[in-house]
C-alpha positions as CSV (number, residue, x, y, z in Angstrom):
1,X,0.0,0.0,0.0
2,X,1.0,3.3,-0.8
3,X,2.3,5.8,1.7
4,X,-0.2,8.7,1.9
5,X,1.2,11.9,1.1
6,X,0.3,15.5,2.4
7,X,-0.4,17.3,-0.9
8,X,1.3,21.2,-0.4
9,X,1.5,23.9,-2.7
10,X,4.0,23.3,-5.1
11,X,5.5,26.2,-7.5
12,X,9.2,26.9,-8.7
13,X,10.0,23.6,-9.0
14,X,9.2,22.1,-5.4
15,X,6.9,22.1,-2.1
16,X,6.0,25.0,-0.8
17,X,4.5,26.4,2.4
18,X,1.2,27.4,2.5
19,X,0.1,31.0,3.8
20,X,-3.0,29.9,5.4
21,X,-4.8,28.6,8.4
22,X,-7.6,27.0,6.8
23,X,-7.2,23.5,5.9
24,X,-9.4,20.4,4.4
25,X,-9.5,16.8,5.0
26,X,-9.4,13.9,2.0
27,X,-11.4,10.7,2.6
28,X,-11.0,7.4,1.9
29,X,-14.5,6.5,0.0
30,X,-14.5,3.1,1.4
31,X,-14.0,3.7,5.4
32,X,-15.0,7.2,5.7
33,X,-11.4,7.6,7.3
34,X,-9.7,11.0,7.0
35,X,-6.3,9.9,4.9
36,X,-4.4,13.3,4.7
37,X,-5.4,17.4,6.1
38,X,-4.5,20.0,3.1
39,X,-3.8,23.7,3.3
40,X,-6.4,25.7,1.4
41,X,-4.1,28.0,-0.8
42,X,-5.1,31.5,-0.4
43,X,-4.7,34.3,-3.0
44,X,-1.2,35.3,-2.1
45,X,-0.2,31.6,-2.6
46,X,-2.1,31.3,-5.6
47,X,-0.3,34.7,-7.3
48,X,2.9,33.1,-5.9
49,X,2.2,30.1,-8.4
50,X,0.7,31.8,-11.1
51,X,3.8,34.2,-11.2
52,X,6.1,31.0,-11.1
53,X,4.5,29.8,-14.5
54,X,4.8,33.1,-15.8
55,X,8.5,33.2,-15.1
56,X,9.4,29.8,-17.0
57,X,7.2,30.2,-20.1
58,X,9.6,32.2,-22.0
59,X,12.1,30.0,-21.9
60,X,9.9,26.8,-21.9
61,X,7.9,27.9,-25.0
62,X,10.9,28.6,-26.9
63,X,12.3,25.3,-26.2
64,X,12.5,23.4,-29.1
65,X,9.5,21.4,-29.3
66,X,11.8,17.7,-29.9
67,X,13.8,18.7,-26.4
68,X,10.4,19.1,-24.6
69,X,9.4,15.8,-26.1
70,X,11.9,14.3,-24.3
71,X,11.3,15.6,-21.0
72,X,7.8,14.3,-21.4
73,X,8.5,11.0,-22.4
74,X,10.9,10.6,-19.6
75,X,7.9,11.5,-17.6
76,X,5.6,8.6,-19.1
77,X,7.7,6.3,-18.1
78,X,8.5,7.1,-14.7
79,X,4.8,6.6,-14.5
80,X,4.4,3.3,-16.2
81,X,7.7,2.5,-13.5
82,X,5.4,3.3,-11.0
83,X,1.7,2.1,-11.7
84,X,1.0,0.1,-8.8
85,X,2.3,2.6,-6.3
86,X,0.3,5.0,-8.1
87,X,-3.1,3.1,-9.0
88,X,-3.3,2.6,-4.5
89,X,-2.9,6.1,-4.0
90,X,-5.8,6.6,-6.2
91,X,-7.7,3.7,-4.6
92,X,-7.1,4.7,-1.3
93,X,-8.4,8.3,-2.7
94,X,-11.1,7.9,-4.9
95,X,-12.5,4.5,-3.9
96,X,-11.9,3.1,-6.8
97,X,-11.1,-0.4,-7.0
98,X,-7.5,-1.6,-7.5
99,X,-8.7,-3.9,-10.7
100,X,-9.2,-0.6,-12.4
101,X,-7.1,1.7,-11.1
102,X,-3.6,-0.3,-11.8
103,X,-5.0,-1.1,-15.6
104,X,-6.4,2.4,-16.7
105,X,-5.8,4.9,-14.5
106,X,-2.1,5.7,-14.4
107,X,-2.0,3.8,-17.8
108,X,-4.3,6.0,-20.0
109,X,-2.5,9.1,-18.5
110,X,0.7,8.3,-20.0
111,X,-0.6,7.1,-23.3
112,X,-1.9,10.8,-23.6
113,X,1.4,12.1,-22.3
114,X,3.5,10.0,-25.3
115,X,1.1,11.0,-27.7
116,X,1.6,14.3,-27.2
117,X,4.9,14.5,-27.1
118,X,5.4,12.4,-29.9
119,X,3.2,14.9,-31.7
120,X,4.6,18.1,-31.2
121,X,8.3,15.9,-32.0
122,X,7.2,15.2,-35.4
123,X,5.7,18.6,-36.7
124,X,2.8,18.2,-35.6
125,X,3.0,22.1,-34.4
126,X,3.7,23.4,-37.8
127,X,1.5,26.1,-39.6
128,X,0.7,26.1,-43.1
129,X,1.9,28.0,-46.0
130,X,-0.3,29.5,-49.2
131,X,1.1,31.1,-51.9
132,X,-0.7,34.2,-53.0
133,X,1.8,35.4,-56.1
134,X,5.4,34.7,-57.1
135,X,6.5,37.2,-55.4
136,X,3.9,37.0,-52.4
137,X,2.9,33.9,-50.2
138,X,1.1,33.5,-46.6
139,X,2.1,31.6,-43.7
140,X,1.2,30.3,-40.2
141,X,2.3,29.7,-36.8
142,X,1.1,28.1,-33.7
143,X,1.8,29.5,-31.0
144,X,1.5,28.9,-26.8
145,X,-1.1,30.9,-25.0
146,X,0.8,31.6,-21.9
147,X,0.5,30.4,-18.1
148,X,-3.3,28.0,-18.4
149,X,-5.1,26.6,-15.9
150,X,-6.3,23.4,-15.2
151,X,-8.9,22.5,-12.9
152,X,-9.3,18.5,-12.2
153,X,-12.2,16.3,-11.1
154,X,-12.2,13.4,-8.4
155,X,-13.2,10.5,-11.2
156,X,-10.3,10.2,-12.4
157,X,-7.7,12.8,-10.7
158,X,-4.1,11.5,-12.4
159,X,-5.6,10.7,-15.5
160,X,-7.6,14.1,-15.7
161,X,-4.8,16.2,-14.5
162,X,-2.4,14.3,-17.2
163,X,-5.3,15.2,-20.2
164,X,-4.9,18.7,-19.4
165,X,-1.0,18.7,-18.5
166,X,0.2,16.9,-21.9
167,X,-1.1,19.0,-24.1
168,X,-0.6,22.3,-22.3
169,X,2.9,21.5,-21.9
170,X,3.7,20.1,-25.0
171,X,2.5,23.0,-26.8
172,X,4.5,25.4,-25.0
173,X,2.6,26.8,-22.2
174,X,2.7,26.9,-18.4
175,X,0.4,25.3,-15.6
176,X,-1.2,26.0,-12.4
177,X,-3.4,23.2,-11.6
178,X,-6.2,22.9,-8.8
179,X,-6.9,19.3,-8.0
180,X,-10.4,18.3,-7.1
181,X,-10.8,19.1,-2.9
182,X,-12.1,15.7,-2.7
183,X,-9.5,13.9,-4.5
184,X,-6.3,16.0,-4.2
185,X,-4.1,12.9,-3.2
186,X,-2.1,12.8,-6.5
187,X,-1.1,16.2,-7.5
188,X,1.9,16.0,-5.0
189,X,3.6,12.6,-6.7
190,X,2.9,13.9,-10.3
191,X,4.6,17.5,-9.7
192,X,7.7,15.8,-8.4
193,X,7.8,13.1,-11.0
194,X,7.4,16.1,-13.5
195,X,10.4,17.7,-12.0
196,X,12.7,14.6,-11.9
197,X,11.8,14.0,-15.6
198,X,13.5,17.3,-15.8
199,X,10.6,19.6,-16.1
200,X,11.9,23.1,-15.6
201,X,10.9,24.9,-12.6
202,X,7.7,27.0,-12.3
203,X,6.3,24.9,-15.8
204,X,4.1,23.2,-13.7
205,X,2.6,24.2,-10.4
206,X,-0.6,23.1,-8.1
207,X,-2.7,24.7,-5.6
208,X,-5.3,24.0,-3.4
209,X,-8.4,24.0,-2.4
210,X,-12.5,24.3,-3.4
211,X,-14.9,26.9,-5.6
212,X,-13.1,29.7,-3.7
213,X,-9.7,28.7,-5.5
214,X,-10.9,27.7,-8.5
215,X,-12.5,31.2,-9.1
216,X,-10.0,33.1,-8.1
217,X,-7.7,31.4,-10.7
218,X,-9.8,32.1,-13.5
219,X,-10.6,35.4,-12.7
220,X,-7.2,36.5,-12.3
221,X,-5.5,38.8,-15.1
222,X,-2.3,36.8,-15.7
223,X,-4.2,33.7,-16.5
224,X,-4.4,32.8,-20.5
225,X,-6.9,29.8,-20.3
226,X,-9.2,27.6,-18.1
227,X,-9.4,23.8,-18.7
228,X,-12.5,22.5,-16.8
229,X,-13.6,19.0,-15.8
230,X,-17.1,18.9,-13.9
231,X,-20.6,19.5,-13.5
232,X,-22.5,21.8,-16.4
233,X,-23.6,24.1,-13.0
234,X,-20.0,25.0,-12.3
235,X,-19.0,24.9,-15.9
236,X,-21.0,27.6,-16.9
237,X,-19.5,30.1,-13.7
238,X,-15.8,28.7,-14.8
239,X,-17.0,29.7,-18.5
240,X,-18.6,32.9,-17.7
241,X,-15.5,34.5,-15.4
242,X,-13.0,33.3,-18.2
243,X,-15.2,35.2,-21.0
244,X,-14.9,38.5,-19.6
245,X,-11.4,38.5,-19.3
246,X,-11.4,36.8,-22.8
247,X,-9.7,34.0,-21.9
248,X,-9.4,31.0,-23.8
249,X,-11.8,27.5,-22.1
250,X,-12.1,23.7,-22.9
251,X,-15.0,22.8,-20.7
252,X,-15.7,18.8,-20.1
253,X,-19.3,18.6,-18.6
254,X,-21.7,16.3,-17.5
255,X,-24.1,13.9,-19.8
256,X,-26.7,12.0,-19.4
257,X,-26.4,10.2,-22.4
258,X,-29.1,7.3,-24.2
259,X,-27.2,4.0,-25.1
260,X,-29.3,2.9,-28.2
261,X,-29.9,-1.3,-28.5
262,X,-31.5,-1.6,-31.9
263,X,-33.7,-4.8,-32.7
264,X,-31.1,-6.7,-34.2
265,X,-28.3,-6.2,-31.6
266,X,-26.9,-9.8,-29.4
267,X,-28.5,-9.4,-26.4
268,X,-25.3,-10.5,-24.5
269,X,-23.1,-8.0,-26.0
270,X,-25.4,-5.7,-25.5
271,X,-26.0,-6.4,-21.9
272,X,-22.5,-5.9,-21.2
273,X,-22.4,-2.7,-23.3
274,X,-25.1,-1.3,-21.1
275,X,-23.4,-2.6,-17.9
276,X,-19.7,-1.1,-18.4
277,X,-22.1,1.9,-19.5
278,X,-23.5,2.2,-15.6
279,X,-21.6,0.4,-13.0
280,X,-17.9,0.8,-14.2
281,X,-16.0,3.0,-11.6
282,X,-19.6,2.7,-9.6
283,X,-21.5,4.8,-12.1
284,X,-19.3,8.5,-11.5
285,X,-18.0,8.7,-15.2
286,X,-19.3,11.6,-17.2
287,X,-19.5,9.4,-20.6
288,X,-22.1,7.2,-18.8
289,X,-24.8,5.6,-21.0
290,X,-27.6,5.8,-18.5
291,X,-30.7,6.0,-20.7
292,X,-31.2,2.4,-22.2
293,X,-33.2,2.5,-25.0
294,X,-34.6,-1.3,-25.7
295,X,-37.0,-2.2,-28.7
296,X,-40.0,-3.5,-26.7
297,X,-39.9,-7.1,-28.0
298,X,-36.4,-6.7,-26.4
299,X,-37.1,-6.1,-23.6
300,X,-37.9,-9.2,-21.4
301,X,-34.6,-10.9,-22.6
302,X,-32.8,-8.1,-22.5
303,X,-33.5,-7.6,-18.4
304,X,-33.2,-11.9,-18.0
305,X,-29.7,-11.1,-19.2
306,X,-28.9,-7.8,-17.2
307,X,-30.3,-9.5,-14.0
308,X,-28.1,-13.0,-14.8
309,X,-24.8,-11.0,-15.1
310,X,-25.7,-8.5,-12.2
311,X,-24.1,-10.8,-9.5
312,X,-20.8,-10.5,-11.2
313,X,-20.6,-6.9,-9.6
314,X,-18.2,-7.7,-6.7
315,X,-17.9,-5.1,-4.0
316,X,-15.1,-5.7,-1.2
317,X,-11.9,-4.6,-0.5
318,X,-10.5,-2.5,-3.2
319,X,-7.3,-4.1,-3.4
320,X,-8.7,-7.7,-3.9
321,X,-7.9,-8.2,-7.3
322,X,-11.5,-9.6,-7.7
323,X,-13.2,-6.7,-6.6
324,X,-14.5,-4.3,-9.3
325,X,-16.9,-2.1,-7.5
326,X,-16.1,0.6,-5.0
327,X,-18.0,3.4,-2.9
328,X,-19.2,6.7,-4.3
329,X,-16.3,9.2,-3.5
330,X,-18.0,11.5,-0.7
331,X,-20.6,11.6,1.8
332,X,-22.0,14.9,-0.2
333,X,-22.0,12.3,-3.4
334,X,-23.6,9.5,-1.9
335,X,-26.4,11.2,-0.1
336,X,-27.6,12.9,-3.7
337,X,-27.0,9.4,-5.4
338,X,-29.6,7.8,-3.1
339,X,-31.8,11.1,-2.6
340,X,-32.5,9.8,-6.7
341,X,-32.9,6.3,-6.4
342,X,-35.3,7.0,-3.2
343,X,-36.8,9.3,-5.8
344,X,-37.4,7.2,-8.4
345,X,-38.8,4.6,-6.0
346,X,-41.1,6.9,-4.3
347,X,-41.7,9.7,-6.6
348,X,-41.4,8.7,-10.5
349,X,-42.9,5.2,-9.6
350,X,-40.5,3.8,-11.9
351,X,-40.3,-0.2,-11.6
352,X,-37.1,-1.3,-9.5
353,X,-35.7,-4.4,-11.0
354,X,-32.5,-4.4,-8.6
355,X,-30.6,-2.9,-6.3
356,X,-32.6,0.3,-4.5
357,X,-32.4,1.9,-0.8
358,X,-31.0,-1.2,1.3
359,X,-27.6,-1.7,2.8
360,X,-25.1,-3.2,0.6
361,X,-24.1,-6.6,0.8
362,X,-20.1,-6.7,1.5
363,X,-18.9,-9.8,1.0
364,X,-18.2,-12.3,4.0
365,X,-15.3,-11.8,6.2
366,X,-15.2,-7.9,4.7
367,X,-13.5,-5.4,7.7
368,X,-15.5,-4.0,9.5
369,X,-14.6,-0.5,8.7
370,X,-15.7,-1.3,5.3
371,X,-19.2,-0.7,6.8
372,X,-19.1,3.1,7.7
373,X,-17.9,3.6,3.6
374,X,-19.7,5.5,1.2
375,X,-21.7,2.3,-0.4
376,X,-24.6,2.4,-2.6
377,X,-26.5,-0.7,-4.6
378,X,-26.1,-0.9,-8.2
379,X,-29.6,0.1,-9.1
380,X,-31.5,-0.9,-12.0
381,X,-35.3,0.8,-12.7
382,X,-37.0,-0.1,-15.4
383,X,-40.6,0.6,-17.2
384,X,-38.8,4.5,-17.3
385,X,-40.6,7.2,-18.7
386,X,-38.8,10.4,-20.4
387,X,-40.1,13.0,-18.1
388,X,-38.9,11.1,-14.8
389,X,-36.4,12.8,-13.1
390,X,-34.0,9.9,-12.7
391,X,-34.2,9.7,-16.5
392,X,-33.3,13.4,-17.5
393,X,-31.0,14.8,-14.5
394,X,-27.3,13.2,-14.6
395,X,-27.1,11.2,-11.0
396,X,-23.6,10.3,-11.3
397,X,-23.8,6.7,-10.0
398,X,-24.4,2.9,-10.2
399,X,-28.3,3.9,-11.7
400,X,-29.7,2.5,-14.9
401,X,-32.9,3.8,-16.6
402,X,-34.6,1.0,-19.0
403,X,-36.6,2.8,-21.6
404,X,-38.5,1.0,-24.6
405,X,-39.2,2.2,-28.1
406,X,-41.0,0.7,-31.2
407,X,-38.7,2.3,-34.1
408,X,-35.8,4.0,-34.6
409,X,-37.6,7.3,-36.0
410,X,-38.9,7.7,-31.9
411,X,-35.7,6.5,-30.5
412,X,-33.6,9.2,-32.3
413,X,-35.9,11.6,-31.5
414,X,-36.1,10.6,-27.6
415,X,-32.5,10.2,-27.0
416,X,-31.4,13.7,-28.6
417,X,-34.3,15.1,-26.1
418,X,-32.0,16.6,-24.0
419,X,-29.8,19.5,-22.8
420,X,-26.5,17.4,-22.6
421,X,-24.6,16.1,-25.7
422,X,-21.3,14.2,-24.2
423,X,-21.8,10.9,-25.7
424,X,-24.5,8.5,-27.0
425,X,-24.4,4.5,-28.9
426,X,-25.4,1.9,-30.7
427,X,-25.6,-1.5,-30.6
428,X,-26.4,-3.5,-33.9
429,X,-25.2,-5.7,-36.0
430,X,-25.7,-3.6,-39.3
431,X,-23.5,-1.2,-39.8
432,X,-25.5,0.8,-42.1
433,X,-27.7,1.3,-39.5
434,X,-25.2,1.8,-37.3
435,X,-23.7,4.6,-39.0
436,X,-26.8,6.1,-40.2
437,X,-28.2,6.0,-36.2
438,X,-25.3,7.6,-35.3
439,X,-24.9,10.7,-37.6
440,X,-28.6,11.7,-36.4
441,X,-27.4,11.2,-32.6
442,X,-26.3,14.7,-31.0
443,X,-23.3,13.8,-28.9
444,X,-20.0,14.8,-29.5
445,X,-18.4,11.2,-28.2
446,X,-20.0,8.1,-30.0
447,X,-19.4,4.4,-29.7
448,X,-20.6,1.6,-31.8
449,X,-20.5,-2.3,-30.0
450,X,-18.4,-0.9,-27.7
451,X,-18.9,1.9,-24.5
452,X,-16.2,4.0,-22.6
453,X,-13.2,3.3,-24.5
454,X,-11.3,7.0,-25.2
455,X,-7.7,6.1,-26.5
456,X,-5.5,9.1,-26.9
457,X,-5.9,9.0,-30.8
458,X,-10.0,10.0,-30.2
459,X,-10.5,13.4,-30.1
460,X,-13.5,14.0,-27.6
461,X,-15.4,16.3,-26.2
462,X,-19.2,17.4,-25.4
463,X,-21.9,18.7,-27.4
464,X,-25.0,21.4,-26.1
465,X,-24.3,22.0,-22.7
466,X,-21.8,19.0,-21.9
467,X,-18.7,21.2,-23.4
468,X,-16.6,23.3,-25.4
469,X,-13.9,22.4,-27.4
470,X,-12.3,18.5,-27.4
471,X,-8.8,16.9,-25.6
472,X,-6.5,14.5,-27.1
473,X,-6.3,13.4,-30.4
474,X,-4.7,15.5,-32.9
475,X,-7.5,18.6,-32.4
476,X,-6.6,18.5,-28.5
477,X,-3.3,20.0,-29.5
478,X,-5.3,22.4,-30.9
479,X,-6.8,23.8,-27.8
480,X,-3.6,24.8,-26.3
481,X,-2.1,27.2,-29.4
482,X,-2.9,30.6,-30.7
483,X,-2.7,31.3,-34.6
484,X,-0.4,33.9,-35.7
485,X,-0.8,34.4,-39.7
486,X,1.6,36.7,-41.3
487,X,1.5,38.1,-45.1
488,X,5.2,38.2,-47.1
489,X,5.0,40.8,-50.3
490,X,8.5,40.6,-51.7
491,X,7.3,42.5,-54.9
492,X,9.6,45.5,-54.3
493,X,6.0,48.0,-54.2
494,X,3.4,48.7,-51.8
495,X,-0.3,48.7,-53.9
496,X,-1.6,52.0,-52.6
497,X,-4.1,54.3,-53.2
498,X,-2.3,57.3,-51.5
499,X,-0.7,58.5,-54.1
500,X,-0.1,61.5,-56.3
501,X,-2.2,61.6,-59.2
502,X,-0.3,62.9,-62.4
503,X,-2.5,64.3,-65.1
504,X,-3.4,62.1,-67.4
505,X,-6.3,60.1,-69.5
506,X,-9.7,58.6,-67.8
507,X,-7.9,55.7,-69.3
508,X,-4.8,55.3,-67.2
509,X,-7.1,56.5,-63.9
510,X,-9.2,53.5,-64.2
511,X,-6.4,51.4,-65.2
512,X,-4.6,52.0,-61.9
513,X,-7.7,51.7,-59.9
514,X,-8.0,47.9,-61.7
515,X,-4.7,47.6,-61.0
516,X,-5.0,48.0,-56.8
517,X,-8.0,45.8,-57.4
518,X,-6.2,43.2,-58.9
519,X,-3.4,43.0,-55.9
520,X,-5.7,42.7,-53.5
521,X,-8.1,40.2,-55.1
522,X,-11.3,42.6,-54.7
523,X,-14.1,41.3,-57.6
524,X,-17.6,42.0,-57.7
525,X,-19.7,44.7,-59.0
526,X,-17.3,47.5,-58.6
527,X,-14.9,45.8,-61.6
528,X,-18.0,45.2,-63.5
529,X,-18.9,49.2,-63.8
530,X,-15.2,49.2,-65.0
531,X,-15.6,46.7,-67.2
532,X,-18.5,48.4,-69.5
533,X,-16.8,51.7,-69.4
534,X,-13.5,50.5,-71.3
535,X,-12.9,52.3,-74.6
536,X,-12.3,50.2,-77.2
537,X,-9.3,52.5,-78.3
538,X,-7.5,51.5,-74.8
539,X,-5.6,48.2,-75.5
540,X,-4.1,48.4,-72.1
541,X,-7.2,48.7,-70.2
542,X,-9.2,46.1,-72.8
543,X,-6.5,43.9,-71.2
544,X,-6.8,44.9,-67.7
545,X,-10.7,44.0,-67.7
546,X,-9.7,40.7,-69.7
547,X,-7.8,40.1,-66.4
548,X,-10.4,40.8,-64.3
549,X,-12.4,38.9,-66.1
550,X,-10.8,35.9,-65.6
551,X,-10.7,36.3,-61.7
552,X,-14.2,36.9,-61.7
């Protein structure tokens, strides 16, 4: 088991003391056990670090982007090194169980991180280039933004904090990032780590803290963007503060997103599609497919199946490797997740086909501190209507909706009746359909057969109120650059209309006027009136209009 460590505030390269009085407790999700007491950083502490990032960026975005690269891949692998010492600490921190933690936590994280490097390594920074005339050509450059922000969640804290880290840093910029209060545990190992991969001082910094800190960092002047992970309620604050300072935002909200079986789907696969879709990581993934959409002659064998595979959820201790189903992360969390299955028992009347309000079953020979943890039933309702509340507000836990349609017209319909637009599926076996389906679905993050997978390579990001803007793939890059365009006119003359007009024929007046529009590619109706004045005793300007003609 890991060694829990005290996260501090960390700028210029190492720990640093923390100018306030005012400190927080982390939890461990399965006890209710306090594992560690944090500092809340206060604003002094929060300039500190923000003026640390703004002190390396000139030097770290002018860094060759191969030599950063380097210091990035060095960083992947002293997480891979380190997995299992990492994976506990987010077990111990998020509740998560060990099965899952040591196989995609720490793992996905440094994918992103190699991609990224490996992208920025092999051009994948460069601009473009257009050539305007022989003698005139345009061309582009993408540039950092400055000292960014990241804000974290406390789903997935290293893996979050490493999808906003990669890119920002392999583009060229500077961090200060605020871990998630309820899951701060690993921003202390993965600053150091960044440091011994050789990460220059003040490139990346963390503070501390709640809502208090996290405003105050994107509020503040010296701050060039805001990377979000959370709810839509404290997205749209984040979004709002950063817009009237102008600053640049990737948001990553909430979903409640419909999982689509259509009538020709294997009701196996499909079952399993819809379970990884509701009880992996015990329901708190953002991507979740919570609305089940089955085709009513589905339905009966579809729910024979779900409740047949349902006692292969296996709560217990988290670092059995059998276990794959942990607590919520909070006591906050868990009384709101069961306020809504309570709710749909009581007030939507929906029908519960498992799970519900009792205790959860640990298994035998569990300790007994186990008991006093943050537990909740996987919950499955079924007979779901689409104006139930536990169908249309995003619960954030082990809770699956069962919803049945008759054709695919109505299920299109119902599942892009919605606010959100993170993700959405399908599940067929005609892949026609399939595609077809999913082009009418309004989600920014599709899946077909499959649920949950987000490889580095996938560009992803939310739709209507679930987002703005995408991380990883090659886009992500995107996110974290601002284009510079710049016009080269090596013709030896300026085209101007300042200047002194010699006396002369209507002729060579119009000609020079066709001539200015000419250099700067301006058609339309304005050449036309030229065009019908010309004289058919001026060759030169017959020849202009021929010109313009042609661009026309």
């Amino acid at each position: 088991m890991a060694t829990i460590p005290t996260p501090s505030l960390f700028y210029d390269g190492k720990p640093q003391p923390s100018s306030s009085t005012q400190t927080f407790q982390t939890i461990d999700p399965s006890t209710s056990l306090p594992l560690a007491t944090i500092r809340t950083s206060t604003p002094s502490d929060i300039d500190a670090a923000i003026a640390s990032a703004a002190r390396a960026f000139p030097a770290w975005s002018n860094t060759p982007a191969p030599e950063r690269s380097r210091i990035l891949l060095r960083a992947a692998s002293l997480l891979r090194t380190r997995n299992d010492l990492l994976a506990s600490l987010e077990t111990k921190d998020t509740g998560k169980a060990f099965s899952e933690t040591s196989t995609v936590d720490i793992a996905t994280g440094a994918d992103v991180l190699e991609y990224f490097a490996h992208l920025v390594s092999s051009g994948g920074l460069n601009g473009e280039t257009a050539t305007l005339r022989p003698d005139a050509w345009v061309y582009t450059r993408k540039e950092p933004l400055g000292v960014c922000v990241g804000i974290g969640a406390w789903n997935y804290p290293l893996q979050i904090a490493l999808w906003k880290s990669a890119p920002c840093l392999a583009a060229g910029n500077a961090m200060v990032y605020k871990p998630s209060e309820f899951a701060p545990l690993h921003s202390a190992p993965l600053a150091e780590l960044y440091a011994e991969a050789g990460l220059p001082p003040g490139v990346f910094n963390v503070v501390h803290g709640a809502a208090e800190v996290g405003a105050y960092l994107t509020a503040h002047p010296g701050v060039a963007k805001v990377s979000f992970t959370g709810q839509v309620a404290t997205g749209r604050k984040v979004a709002a503060a950063a817009a009237g300072g102008m600053k640049y935002v990737t948001m990553e909200l909430g979903g409640k997103s419909a999982l689509v079986v259509l009538g020709d789907a294997d009701v196996e696969q499909a079952v399993d599609g819809a379970m990884m879709a509701n009880f992996y990581s015990s329901g708190q993934v953002c991507t979740n497919g919570t609305r089940v959409f089955v085709p009513s002659a589905m339905k009966k064998p579809f729910e024979e199946a779900l409740l047949r595979k349902m006692r292969y959820i296996r709560p217990g201790n988290l670092m059995d490797p059998s276990t794959n189903f942990g607590p919520l992360v909070s006591r906050p969390h868990y009384e709101k997740v069961v306020w809504y299955i309570r709710h749909g028992i009581e007030v939507d009347k929906a029908t519960l086909l498992y799970g519900g309000l009792e205790k959860l079953d640990l298994p035998e020979g569990a300790a007994e501190e186990l008991k006093k943890g943050f537990w909740v039933r996987p919950t499955v309702f079924t007979d779901c209507t689409d104006d139930m509340r536990i169908v249309k507000e995003e619960i954030f836990g082990p809770v699956m909706s069962i919803l049945t349609y008759e054709t695919v017209e109505e299920v299109v319909r119902r599942a892009n009746d919605t606010t959100l637009g993170l993700a959405a599926g399908v599940f067929t076996k005609d892949l026609n359909l399939a595609h077809k389906v999913i082009a009418q679905l309004e989600a920014g993050i599709t899946w077909i057969n499959s649920w949950g997978e987000s490889p580095a390579e996938m560009s992803v990001g939310g739709w209507k109120m679930s987002g703005v803007g995408v991380e990883n793939g090659r886009r992500g890059i995107e996110a974290w650059v601002r284009n510079k365009s710049t016009l080269v006119d090596m013709g030896g003359e300026v085209a101007t209309v300042f200047s002194k007009l010699e006396t002369g024929s209507e002729e060579e007046c119009l000609i020079f006027f066709l001539h200015i529009r000419l250099r700067f590619g301006v058609w339309g109706k304005c050449c036309e009136t030229l065009k019908v004045r010309a004289y058919k005793s001026m060759e030169n300007l017959a020849e202009a209009c021929f010109v313009v003609s042609r661009h026309s």
